[in-house]
Steps between C-alpha positions, in 0.01 A plus 500: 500500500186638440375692181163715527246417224244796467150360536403646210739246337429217679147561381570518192706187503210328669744292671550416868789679693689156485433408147626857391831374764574210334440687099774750617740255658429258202570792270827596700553144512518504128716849427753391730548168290479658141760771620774219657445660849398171654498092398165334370496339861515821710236659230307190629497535836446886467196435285376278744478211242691133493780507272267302274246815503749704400655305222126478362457908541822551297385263209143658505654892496763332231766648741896381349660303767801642730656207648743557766697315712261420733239400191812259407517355814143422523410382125817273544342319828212427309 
């Protein structure tokens, strides 16, 4: 999937191409979560980020924990 950014933005930003990439997915990464669309883990590996990452994103933007099954699963093996 690919989603134009105007130059005019990415000027703006003063960000690279990728870096503005990774905000977006990061960002998606992080609406998907908040809304229950998708686990902490798949959020994660959308983001681009180890699960660790992630978990340290959500306590930084104070974001309330979802757990699903999958989240079970996973705390419960550690």
């Amino acid at each position: 999937m690919t989603i134009p950014i105007p130059d005019e933005i990415a000027s703006v930003l003063g960000e690279t191409e990728e870096r503005i990439a990774a905000r977006l997915r990061t960002e998606l990464a992080l609406a998907c979560y908040q809304s229950g669309e998708i686990s902490a883990g798949r959020a994660a590996e959308l983001a681009g980020m180890r699960r660790a990452e992630f978990e340290q994103l959500l306590a930084e933007r104070r974001v309330e924990r979802n757990f699903s099954v999958e989240d079970w699963a996973i705390e419960a093996r550690v």
